[in-house]
C-alpha positions as CSV (number, residue, x, y, z in Angstrom):
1,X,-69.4,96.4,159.8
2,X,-65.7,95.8,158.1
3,X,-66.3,99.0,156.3
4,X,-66.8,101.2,159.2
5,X,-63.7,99.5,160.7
6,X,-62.2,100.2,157.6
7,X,-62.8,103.9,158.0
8,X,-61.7,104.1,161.1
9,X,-58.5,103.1,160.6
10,X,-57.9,105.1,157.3
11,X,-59.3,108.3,159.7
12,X,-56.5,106.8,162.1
13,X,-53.9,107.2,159.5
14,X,-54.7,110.3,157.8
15,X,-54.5,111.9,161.7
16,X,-51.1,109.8,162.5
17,X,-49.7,111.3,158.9
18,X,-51.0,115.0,159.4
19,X,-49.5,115.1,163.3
20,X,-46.2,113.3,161.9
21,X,-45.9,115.9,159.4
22,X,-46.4,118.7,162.2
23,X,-43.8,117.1,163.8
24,X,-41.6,117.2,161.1
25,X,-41.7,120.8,160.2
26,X,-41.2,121.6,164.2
27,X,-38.2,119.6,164.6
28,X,-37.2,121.2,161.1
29,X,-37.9,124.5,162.7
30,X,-35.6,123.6,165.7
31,X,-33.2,122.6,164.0
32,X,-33.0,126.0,162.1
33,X,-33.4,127.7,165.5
34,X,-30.5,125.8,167.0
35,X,-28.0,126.9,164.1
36,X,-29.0,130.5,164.7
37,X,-28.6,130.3,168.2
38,X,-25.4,128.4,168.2
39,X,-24.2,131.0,165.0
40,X,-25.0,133.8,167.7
41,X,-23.5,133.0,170.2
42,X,-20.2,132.3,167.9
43,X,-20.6,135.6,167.2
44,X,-21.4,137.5,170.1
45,X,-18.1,135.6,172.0
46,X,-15.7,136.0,168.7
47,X,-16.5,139.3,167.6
48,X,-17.5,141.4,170.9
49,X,-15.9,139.5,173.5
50,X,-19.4,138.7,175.8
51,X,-19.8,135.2,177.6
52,X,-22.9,133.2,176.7
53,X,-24.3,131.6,179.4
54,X,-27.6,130.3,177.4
55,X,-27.3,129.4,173.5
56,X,-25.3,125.9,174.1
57,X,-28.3,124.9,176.4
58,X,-31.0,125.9,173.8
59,X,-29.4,124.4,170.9
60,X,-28.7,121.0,172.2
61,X,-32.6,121.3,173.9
62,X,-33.7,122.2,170.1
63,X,-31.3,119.3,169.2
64,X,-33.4,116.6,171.4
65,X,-36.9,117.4,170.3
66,X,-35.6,117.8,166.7
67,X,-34.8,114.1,167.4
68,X,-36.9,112.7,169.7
69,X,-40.3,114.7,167.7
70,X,-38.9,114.7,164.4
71,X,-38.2,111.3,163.8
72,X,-42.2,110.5,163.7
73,X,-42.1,112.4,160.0
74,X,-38.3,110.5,159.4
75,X,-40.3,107.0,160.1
76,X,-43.2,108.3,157.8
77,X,-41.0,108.6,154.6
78,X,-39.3,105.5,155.6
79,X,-35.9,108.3,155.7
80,X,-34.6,107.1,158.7
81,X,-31.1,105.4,158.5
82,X,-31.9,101.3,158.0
83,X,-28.7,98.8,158.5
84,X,-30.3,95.7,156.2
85,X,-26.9,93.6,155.6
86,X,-28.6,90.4,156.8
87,X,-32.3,91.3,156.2
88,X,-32.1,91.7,152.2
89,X,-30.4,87.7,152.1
90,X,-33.8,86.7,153.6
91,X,-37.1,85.1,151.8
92,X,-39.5,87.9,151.3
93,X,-41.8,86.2,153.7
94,X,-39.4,86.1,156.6
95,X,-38.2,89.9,155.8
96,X,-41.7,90.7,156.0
97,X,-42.6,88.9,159.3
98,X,-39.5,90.1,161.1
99,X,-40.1,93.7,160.3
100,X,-43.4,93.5,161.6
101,X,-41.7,91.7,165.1
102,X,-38.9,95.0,164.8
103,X,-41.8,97.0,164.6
104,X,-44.5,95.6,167.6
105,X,-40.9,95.5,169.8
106,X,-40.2,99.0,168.8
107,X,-43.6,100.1,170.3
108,X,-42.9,98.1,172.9
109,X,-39.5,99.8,174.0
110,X,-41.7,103.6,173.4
111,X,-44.1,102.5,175.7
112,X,-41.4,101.7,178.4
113,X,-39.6,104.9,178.1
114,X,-42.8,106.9,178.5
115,X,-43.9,104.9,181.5
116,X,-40.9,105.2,183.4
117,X,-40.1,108.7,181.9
118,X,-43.4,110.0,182.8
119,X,-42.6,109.9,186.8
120,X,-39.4,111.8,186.1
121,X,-40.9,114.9,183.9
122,X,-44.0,115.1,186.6
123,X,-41.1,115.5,189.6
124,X,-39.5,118.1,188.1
125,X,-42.9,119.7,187.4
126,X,-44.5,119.4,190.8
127,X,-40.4,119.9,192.4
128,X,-40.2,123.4,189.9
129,X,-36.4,122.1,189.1
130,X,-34.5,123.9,187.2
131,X,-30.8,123.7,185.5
132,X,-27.9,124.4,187.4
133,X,-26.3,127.0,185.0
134,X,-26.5,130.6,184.9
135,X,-29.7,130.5,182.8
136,X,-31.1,127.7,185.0
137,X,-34.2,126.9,182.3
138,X,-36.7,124.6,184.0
139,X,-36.1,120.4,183.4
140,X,-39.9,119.7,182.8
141,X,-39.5,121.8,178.9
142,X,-36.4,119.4,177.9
């Protein structure tokens, strides 16, 4: 029986790792898409004298999911930013147990933001809001 389990949750892994790595090369992706965009619209306002009405919107909606998205593959590597002035004075044992507590609480604090996020995003769906700006894109995509 502990070998099926154990399976399970290596199957459970390899699919977190795979759809982490997606993520990674999508928020990669937007953040290549968001320098173009913001380099064109440079452009087009320096060198021919046209507003832009839509490239600061994009690039700072390609900002957010690069962030938001992205830092599943960050978290993978263990490449995200880690303040440990206090943490690496601590016994082994205690490091190891109050990473695990970080960890469970940082679920914790996902879950809430997707619970009371989810309300939100399904209003705007069902509501069809959009931006206020000239290009107006619709809330539920950020």
């Amino acid at each position: 029986m502990e070998s099926r389990d154990a399976g399970f949750w290596e199957r459970l892994e390899a699919v977190a790792k795979a759809l982490s790595k997606v993520t990674g090369l999508i928020g990669a992706l937007c953040l290549l898409a968001a320098a173009l965009v913001t380099t064109e619209g440079v452009l087009v306002r320096k060198i021919l004298g046209w507003s832009t009405t839509w490239q600061v919107e994009l690039s700072v909606f390609l900002l957010m999911y690069a962030c938001f998205v992205g830092a599943a593959y960050g978290q993978l590597g263990e490449h995200h930013l880690n303040i440990d002035l206090l943490i690496i004075y601590l016994p082994p044992r205690v490091r190891e147990t109050l990473l695990a507590v970080t960890g469970v609480l940082s679920c914790i604090i996902c879950v809430a933001i997707a619970w009371y996020a989810w309300p939100m995003w399904w209003e705007s769906v069902v509501r069809n809001d959009h931006r206020e700006s000239l290009w107006g894109p619709p809330l539920w995509i950020p």
